[in-house]
RODO-2510 file (C-alpha; in nm, 4 decimals, decimal comma):
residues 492
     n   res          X          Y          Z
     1     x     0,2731    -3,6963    -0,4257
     2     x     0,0817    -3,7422    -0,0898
     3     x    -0,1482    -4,0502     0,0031
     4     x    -0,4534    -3,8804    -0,0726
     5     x    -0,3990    -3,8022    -0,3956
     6     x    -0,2280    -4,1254    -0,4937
     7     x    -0,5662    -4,2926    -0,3571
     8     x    -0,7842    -4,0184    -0,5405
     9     x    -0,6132    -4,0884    -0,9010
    10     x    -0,6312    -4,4540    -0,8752
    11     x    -1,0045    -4,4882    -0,7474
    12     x    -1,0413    -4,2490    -1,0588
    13     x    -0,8665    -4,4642    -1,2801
    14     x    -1,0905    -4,7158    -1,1521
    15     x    -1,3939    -4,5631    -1,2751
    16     x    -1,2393    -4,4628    -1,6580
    17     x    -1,1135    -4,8510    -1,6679
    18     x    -1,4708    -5,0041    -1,5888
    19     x    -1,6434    -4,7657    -1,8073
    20     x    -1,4116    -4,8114    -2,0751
    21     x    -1,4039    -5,2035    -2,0525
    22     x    -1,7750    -5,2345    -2,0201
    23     x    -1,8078    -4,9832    -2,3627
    24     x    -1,5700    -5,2208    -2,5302
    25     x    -1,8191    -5,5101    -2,4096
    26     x    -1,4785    -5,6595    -2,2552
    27     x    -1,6753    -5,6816    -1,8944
    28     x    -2,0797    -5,6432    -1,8510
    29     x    -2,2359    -5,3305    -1,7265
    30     x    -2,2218    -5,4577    -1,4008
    31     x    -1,8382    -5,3223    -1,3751
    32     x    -2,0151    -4,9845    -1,2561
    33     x    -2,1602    -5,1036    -0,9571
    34     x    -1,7997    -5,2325    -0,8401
    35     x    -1,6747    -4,8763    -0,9539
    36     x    -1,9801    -4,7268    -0,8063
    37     x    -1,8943    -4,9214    -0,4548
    38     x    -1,5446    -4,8534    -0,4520
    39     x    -1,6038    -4,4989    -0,4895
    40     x    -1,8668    -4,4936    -0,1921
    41     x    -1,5846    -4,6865     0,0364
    42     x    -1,2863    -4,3541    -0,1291
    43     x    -1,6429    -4,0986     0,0009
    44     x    -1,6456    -4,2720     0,4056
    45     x    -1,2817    -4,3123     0,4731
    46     x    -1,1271    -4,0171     0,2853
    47     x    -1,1300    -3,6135     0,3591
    48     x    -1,4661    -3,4741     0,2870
    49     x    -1,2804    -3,1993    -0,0171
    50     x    -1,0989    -3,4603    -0,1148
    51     x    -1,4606    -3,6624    -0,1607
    52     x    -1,6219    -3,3670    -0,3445
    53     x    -1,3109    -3,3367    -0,5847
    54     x    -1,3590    -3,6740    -0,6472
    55     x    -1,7453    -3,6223    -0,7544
    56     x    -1,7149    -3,3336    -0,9761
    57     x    -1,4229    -3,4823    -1,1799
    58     x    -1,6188    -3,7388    -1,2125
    59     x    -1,9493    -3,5629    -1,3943
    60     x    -1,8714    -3,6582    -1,7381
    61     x    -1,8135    -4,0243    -1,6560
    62     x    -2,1131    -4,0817    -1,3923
    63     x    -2,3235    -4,4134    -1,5678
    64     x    -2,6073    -4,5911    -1,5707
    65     x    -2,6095    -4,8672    -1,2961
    66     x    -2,7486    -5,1987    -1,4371
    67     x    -2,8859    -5,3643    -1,1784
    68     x    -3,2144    -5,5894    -1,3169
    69     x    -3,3079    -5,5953    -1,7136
    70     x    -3,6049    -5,4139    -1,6072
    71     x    -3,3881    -5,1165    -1,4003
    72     x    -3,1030    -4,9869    -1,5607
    73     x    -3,1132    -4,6333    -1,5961
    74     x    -3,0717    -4,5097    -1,2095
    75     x    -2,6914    -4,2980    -1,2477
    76     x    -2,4582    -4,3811    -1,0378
    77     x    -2,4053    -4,0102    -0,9258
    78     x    -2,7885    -4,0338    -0,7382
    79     x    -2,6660    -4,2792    -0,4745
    80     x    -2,2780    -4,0930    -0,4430
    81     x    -2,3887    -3,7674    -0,4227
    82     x    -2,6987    -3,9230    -0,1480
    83     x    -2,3817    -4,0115     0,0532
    84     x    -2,1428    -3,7758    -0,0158
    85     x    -2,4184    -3,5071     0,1654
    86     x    -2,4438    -3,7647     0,4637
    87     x    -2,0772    -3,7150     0,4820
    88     x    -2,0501    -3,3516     0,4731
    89     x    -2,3800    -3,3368     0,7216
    90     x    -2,2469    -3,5270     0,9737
    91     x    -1,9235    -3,4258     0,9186
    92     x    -1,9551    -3,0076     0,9180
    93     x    -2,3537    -2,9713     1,0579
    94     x    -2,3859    -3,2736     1,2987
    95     x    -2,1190    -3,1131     1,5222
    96     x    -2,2810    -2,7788     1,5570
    97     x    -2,6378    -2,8575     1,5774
    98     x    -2,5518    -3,1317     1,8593
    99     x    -2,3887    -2,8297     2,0655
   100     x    -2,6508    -2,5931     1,9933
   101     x    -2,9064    -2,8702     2,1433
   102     x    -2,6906    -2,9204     2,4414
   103     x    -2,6974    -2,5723     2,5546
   104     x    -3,0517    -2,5471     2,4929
   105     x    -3,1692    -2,8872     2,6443
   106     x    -3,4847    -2,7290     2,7631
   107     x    -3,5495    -2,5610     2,4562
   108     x    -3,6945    -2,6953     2,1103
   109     x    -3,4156    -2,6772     1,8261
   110     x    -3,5088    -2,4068     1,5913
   111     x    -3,3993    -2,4294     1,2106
   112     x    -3,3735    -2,1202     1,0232
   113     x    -3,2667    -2,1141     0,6810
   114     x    -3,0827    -1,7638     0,5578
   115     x    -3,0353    -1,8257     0,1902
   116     x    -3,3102    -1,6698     0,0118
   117     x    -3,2352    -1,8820    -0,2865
   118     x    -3,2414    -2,1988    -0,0745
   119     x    -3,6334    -2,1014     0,0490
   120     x    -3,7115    -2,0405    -0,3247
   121     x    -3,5696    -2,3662    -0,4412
   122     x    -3,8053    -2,4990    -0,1407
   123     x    -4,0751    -2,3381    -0,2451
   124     x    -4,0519    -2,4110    -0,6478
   125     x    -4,0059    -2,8221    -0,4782
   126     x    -4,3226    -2,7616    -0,2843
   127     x    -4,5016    -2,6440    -0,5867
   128     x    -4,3868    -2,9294    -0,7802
   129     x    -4,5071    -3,1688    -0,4573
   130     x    -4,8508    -3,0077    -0,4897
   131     x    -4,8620    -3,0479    -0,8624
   132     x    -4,8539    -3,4446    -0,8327
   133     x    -5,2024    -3,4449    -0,6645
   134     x    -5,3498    -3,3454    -1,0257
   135     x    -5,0627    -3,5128    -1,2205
   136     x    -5,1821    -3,8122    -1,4432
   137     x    -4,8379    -3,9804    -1,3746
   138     x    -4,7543    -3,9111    -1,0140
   139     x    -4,4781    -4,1455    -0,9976
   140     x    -4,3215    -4,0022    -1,2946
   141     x    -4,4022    -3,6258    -1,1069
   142     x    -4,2267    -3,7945    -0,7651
   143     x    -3,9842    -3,9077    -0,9816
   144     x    -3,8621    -3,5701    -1,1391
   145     x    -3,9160    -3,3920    -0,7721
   146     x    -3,6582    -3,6622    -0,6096
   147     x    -3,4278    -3,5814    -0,9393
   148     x    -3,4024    -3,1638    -0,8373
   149     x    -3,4161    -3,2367    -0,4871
   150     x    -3,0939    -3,4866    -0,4785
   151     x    -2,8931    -3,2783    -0,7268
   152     x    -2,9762    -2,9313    -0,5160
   153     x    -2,7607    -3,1595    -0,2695
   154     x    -2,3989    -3,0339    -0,4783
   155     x    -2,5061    -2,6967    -0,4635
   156     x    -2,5105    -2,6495    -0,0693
   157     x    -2,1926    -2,8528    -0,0711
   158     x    -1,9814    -2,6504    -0,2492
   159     x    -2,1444    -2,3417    -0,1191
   160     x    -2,0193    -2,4468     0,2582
   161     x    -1,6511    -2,6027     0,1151
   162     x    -1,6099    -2,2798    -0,1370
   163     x    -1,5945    -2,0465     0,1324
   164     x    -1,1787    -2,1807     0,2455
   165     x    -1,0122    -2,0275    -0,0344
   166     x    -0,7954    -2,3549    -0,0858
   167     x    -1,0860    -2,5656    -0,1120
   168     x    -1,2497    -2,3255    -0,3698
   169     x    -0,9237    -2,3672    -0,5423
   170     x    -0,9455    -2,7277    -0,5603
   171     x    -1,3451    -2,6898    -0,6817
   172     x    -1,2944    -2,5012    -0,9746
   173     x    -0,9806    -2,7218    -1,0711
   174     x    -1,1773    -3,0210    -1,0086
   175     x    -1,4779    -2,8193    -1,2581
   176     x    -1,1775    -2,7445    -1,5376
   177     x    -1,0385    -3,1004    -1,5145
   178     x    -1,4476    -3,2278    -1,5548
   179     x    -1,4845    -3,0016    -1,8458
   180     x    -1,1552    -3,0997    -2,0362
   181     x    -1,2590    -3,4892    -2,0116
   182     x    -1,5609    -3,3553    -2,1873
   183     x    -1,4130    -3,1774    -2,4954
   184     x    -1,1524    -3,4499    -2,5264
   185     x    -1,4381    -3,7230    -2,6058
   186     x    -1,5682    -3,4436    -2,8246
   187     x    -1,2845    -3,3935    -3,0303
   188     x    -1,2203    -3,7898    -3,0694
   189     x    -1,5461    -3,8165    -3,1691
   190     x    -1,4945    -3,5870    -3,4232
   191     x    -1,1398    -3,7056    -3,5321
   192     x    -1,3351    -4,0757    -3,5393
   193     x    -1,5733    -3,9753    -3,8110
   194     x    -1,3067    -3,9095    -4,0746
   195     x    -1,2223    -4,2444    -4,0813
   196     x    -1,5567    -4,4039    -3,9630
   197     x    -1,8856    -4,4187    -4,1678
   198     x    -2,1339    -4,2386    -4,0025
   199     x    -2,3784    -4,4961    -4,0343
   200     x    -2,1010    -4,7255    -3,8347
   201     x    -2,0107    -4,4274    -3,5632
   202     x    -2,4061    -4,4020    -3,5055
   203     x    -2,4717    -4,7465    -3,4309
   204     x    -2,1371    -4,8560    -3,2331
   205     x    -2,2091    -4,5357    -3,0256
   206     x    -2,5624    -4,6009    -2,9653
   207     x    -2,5200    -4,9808    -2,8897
   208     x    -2,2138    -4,9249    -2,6578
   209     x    -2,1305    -4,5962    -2,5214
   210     x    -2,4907    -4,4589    -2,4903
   211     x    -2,6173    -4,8560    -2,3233
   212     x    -2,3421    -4,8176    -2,0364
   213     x    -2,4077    -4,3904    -1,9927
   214     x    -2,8059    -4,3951    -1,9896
   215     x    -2,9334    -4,7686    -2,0342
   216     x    -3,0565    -5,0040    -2,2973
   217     x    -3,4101    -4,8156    -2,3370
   218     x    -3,2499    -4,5024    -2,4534
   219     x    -2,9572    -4,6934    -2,6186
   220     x    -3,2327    -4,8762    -2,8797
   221     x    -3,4291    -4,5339    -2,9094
   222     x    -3,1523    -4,3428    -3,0790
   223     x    -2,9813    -4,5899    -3,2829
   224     x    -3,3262    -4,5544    -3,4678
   225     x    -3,3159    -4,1843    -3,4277
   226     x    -3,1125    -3,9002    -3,2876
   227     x    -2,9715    -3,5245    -3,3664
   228     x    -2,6197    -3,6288    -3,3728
   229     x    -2,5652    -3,5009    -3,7500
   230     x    -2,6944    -3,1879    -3,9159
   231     x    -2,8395    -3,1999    -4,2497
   232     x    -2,8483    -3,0238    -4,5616
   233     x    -3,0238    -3,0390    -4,9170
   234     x    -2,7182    -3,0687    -5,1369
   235     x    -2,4394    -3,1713    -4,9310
   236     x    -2,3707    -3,4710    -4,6534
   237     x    -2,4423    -3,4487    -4,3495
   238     x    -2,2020    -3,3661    -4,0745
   239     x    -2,1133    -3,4893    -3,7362
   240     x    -2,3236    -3,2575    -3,4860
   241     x    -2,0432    -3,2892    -3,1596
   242     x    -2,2534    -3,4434    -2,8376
   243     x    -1,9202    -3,5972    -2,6710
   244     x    -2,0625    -3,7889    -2,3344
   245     x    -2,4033    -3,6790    -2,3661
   246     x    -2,7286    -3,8238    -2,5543
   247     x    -2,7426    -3,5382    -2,7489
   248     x    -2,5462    -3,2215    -2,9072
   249     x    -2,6943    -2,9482    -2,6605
   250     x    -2,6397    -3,0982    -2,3583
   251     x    -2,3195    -3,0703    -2,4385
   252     x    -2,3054    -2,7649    -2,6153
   253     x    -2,4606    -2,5924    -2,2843
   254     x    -2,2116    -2,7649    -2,0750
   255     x    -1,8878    -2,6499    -2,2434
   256     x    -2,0699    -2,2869    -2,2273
   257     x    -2,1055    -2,3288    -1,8168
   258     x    -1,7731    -2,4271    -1,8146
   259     x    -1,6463    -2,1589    -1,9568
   260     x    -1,7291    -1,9564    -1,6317
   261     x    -1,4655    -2,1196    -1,4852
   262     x    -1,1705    -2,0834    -1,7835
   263     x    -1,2499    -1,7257    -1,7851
   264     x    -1,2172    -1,6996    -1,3782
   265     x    -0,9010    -1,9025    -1,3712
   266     x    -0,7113    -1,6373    -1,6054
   267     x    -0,7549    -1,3784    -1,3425
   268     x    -0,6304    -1,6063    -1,0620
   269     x    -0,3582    -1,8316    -0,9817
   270     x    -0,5045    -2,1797    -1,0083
   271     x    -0,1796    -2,3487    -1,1118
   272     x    -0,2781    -2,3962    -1,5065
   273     x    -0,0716    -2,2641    -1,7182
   274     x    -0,2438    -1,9345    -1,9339
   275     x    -0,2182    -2,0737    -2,2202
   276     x    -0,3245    -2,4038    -2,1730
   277     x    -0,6482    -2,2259    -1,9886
   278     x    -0,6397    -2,0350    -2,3480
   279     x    -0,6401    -2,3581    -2,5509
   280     x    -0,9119    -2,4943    -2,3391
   281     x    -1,0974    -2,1468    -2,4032
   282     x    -1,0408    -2,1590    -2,8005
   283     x    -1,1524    -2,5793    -2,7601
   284     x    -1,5197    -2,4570    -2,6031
   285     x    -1,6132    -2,1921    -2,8409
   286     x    -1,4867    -2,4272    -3,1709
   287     x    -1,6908    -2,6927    -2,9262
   288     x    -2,0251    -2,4715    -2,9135
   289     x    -2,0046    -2,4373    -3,3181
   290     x    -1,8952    -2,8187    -3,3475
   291     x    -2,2265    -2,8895    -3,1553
   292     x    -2,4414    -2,7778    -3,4273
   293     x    -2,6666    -2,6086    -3,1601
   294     x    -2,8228    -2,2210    -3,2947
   295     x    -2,9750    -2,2053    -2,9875
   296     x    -2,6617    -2,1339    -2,8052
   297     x    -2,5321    -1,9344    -3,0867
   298     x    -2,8767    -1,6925    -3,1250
   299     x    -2,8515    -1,6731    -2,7394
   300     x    -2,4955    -1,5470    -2,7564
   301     x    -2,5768    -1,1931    -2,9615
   302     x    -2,7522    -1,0204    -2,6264
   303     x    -2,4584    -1,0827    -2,4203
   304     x    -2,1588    -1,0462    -2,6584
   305     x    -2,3411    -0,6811    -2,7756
   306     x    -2,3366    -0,6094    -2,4442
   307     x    -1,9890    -0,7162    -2,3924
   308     x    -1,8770    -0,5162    -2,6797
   309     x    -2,0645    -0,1619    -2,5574
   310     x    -1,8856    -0,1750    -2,1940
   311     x    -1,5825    -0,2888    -2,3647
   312     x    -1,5539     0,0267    -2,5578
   313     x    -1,6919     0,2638    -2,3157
   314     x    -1,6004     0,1239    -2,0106
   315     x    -1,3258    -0,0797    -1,8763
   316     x    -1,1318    -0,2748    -2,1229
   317     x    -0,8883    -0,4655    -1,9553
   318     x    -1,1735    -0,6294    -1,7224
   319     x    -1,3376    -0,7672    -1,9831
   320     x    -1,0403    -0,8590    -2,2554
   321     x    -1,1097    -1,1784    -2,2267
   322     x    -1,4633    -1,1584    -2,3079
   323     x    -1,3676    -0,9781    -2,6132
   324     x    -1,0913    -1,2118    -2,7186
   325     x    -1,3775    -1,5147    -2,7017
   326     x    -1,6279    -1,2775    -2,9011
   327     x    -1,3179    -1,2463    -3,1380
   328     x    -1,2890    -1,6385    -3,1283
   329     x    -1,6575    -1,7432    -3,1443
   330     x    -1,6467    -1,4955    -3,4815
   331     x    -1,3448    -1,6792    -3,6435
   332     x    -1,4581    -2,0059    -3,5182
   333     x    -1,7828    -2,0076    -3,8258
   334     x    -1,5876    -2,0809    -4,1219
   335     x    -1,3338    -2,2146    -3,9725
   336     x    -1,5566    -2,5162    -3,7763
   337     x    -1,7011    -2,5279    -4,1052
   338     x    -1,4044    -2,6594    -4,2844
   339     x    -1,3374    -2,8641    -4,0976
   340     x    -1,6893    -3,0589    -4,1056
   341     x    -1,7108    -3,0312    -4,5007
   342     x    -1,3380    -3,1632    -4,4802
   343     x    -1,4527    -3,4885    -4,2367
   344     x    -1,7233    -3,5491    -4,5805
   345     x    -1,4713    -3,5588    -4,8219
   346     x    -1,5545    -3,1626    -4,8685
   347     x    -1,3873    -2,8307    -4,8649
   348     x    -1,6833    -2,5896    -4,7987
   349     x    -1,6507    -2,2948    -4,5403
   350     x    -1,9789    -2,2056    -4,5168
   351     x    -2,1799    -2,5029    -4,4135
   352     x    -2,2143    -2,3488    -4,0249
   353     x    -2,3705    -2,0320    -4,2129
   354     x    -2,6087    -2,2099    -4,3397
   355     x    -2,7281    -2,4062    -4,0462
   356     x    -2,7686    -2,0308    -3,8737
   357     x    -2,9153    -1,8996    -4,1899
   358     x    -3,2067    -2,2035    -4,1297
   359     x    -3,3046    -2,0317    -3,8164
   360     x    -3,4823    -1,7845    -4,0191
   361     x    -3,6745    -2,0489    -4,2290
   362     x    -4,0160    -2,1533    -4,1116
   363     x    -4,0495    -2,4720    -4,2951
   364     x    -3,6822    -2,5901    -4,1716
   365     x    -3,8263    -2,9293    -4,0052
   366     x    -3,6350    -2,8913    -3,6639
   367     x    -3,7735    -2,4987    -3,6258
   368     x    -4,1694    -2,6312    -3,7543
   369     x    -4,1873    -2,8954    -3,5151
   370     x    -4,0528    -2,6548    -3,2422
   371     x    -4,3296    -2,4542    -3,3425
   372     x    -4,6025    -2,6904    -3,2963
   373     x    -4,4238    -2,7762    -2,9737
   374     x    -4,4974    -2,4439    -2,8471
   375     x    -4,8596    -2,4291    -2,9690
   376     x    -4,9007    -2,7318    -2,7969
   377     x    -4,7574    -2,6220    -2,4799
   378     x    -4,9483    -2,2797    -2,5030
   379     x    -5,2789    -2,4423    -2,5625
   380     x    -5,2159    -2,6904    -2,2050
   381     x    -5,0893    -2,3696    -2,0149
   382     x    -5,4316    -2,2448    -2,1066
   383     x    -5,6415    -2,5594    -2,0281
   384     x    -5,4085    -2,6343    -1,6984
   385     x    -5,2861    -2,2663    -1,5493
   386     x    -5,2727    -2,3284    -1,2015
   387     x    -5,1026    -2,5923    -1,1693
   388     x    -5,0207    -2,7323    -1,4959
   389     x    -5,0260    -3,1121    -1,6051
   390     x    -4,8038    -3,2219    -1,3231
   391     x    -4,4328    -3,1788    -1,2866
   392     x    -4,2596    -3,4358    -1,4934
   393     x    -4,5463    -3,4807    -1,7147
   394     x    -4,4494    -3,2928    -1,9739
   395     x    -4,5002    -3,5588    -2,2480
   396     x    -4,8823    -3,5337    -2,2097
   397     x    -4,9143    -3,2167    -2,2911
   398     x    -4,7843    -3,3609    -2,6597
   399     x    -5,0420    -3,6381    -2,6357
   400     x    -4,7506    -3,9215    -2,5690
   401     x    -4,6717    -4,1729    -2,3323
   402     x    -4,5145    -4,0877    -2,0091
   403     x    -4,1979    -4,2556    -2,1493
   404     x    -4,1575    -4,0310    -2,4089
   405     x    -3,9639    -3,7746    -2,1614
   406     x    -3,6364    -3,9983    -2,2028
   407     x    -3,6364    -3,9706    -2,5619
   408     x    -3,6192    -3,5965    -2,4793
   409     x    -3,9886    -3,4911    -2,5368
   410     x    -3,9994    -3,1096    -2,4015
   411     x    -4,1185    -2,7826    -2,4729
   412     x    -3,7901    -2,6711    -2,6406
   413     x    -3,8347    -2,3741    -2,3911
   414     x    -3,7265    -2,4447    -2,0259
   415     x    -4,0317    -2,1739    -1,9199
   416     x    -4,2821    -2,3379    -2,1034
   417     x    -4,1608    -2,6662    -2,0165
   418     x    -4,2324    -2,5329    -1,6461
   419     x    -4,5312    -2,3330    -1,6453
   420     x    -4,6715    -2,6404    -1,8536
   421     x    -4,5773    -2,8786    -1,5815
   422     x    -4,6251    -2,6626    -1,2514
   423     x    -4,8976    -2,3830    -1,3941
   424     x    -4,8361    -2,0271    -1,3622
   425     x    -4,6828    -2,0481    -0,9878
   426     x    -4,4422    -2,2337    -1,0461
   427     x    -4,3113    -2,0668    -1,3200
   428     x    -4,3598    -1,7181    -1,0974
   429     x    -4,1426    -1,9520    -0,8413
   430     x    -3,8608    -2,0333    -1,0735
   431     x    -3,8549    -1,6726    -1,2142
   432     x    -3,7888    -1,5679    -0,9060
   433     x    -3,4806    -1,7989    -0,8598
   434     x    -3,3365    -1,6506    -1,1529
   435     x    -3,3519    -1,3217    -1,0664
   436     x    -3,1802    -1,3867    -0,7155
   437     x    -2,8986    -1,5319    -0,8482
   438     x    -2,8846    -1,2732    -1,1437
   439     x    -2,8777    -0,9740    -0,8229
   440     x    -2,6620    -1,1965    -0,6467
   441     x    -2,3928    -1,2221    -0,9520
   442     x    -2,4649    -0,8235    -1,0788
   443     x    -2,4057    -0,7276    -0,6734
   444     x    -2,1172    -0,8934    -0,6205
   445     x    -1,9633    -0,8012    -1,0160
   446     x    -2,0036    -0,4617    -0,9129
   447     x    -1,7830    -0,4867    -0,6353
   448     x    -1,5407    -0,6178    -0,9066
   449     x    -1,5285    -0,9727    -0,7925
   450     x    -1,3982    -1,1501    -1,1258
   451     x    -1,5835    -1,4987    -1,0907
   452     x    -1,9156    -1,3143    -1,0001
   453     x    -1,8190    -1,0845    -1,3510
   454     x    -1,7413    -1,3961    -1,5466
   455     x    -2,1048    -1,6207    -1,4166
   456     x    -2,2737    -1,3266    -1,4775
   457     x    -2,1830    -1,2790    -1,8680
   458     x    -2,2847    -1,6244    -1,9044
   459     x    -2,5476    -1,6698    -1,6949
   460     x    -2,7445    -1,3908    -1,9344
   461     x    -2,6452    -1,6227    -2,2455
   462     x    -2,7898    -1,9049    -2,0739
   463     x    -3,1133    -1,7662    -1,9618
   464     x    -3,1587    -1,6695    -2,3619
   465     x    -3,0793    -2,0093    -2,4617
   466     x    -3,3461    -2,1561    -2,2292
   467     x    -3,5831    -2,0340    -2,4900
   468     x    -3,5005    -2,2013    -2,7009
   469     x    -3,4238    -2,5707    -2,5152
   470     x    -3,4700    -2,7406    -2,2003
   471     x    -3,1144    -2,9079    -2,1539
   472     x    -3,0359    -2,6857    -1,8415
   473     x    -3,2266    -3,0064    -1,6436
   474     x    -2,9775    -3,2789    -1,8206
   475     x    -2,7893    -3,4435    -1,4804
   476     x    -2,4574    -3,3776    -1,6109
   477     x    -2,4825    -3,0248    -1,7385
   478     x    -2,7543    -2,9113    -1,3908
   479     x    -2,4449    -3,0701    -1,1622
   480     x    -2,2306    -2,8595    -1,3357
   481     x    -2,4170    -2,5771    -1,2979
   482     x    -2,4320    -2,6120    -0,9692
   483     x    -2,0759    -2,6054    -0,8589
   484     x    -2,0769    -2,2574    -1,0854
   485     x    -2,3639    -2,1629    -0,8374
   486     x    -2,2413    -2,3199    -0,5254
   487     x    -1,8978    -2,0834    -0,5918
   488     x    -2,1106    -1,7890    -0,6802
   489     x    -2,2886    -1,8049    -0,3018
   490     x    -1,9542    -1,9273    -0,1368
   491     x    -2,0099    -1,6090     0,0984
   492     x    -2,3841    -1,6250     0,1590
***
């Protein structure tokens, strides 16, 4: 084992130990600024892919930093990504645009930017900047802008480092590794409650793990309330799996993302074993039913019909795979549902039939409120169309406090959450992002390029799921997404 690596596991290490000692309240929160610093000094002073292999293995465990009473919900990953793009600017774009001024010393620099996705993201950001003139909030609008705009940072990253076929080898191991850190706090999670109260899981888990991940605001909010556990009229309640996250789709959305890569990586030679790749495959889908989340399973019907048409008519040992996982994701209902009723004491198979079965009913608490959600938001659009309330204002249109948006206040609909907060041109803006990167992955899947076959399938699923939630924005699962994206565009 090299230098490089040795350094890159222990500065790694680093990170689990003081997230794990400050959970376990043996050192203060303040362990994750030493982490956080360490991990800056590993960005200067080592190779820029070794840097970026470093950040995306990291996802899961990026934390709040606790730096006053008043200020401790900034992540961590805000300032390393910040320098991690300083790096790779002055690094791999410095170089090129000091030559090109050189031999033009007479002549103005010109900056033209090819990427028609890249304008578009520019362009939704510049309708989001012109939104904050009418927002109530603007600090919470400048706020949300400064979010996107520092997390697009990961996306033109990997897009430049993806292009070296090694290096794009290294991303989407880094991306498996991130993901399997994810279902393995799952799945202990889920082990823990069959030993555990709940009422004791909820509020060690809110007091400690969710205090160091997202701060002590959010920390009191849901030990009083949460969707961690899914409820029914005669039976108890079961865990609903949420794993790293403040909540169970989150994480239900980022074990589907990930799945881009699995599904990618049995094609190619990334050095995993098949079957462990397999195992991690069977893992997401039981994850997805484990998370409680209909959303991502009334999403999944478009895409795995579609699946199933051009698997029968088409080309079947392309998409195997996807069959295999619709085979899975079938199997995976009664069986995920044992093993809930089993963690109550239970032996019931059908508990995650009924939870779908309660999409259908209208007076199903968690389906009226969405309802009334999307009144509400349909009644602003009307009042606000232009430009809507403001981006990152979203909580007014519900008649609460700014504050609100941490506790997750949303549309339940990531395009009425947008065209609420940025009026009908924004949402015409972020439309229109979608459907590049849909051409992009449909082009390049035509020309049988697996990984662009692979986004594609579940890119569909998660534009379907957007209806029906807003979680695509959670940090985590949107830096996820964009190292899926950043791979897509690798030759853009």
């Amino acid at each position: 084992m090299n230098k490089s690596k040795i350094s890159l596991i222990v500065v790694f290490s680093f990170q689990l130990i003081a997230i794990l000692l400050a959970v376990f309240r043996i050192l203060p929160r303040e362990a994750i600024l030493i982490s956080t610093g360490i991990t800056v000094f590993y960005f200067i002073f080592s190779p820029l892919e070794d840097g970026l292999f470093l950040f995306i293995i990291s996802i899961p465990v990026f934390a709040a930093m606790s730096i006053t009473e008043e200020f401790d919900t900034m992540a961590n990953w805000r300032i390393l990504l910040a320098i991690l793009f300083l790096i790779w600017f002055f690094r791999r774009k410095w170089p090129l645009l000091k030559k090109d001024l050189l031999s033009r010393p007479c002549c103005p620099l010109k900056f033209k930017i090819r990427s028609n996705l890249i304008k578009w993201t520019f362009i939704f950001l510049g309708i989001g900047a012109l939104s904050v003139f009418i927002a109530e909030n603007p600090i919470a609008a400048i706020k949300k802008l400064l979010f996107l705009l520092n997390i697009f940072l990961l996306f033109v990253i990997v897009k430049d480092l993806a292009k070296q076929e090694e290096e794009r080898k290294k991303i989407i191991r880094a991306a498996i590794f991130s993901l399997s850190i994810i279902l393995l706090f799952g799945y202990l999670q889920l082990i823990s409650v069959f030993w555990v109260p709940f009422y004791s899981f909820w509020q060690w888990w809110a007091e400690n793990v969710i205090s160091v991940f997202y701060g002590a605001n959010l920390s009191q909010t849901l030990k009083i309330s949460n969707t961690w556990f899914s409820y029914y009229p005669d039976k108890l309640p079961t865990l609903r799996m949420f794993s790293l996250f403040p909540d169970s789709h989150s994480f239900a959305l980022f074990a589907l993302i990930g799945l881009i890569f699995l599904v990618y990586a049995l094609k190619t030679d990334y050095k995993i074993r098949k079957n462990l790749i397999w195992a991690l495959i069977g893992l997401c889908i039981f994850a997805l039913m484990f998370s409680g989340s209909r959303g991502i399973w009334l999403a999944g019907i478009l895409p795995f019909f579609a699946i199933l048409f051009f698997y029968v008519f088409r080309d079947k040992k392309t998409l195997r795979p996807f069959f295999i996982i619709l085979v899975i994701f079938a199997i995976s209902f009664p069986f995920s549902s044992l093993i809930l009723s089993l963690s109550r004491g239970g032996g019931d198979a059908t508990l995650a039939f009924q939870r779908a079965k309660s999409i259908t009913d209208m007076e199903e608490i968690s389906v009226k409120s969405r309802l009334g959600i999307w009144k509400s938001s349909f009644s602003s659009i009307l009042k606000h169309p232009l430009l809507g309330v403001g981006i990152g204002n979203y909580p007014l249109v519900l008649g609460e406090d700014i504050s609100a948006a941490k506790r997750g206040a949303s549309a339940h609909n990531l395009y009425l959450d947008i065209v609420s907060e940025t009026g009908i041109i924004g949402l015409f803006a972020f439309i229109f992002i979608l459907i590049l990167i849909f051409k992009k992955a449909l082009k390049s899947a035509k020309s049988n390029e697996y990984y662009a076959i692979s986004f594609l399938f579940f890119f569909v699923w998660i534009l379907f799921y957007n209806l029906f939630d807003v979680v695509l924005f959670n940090d985590k699962v949107l830096l996820f997404f964009m190292v899926t994206l950043g791979v897509l565009y690798r030759d853009e």
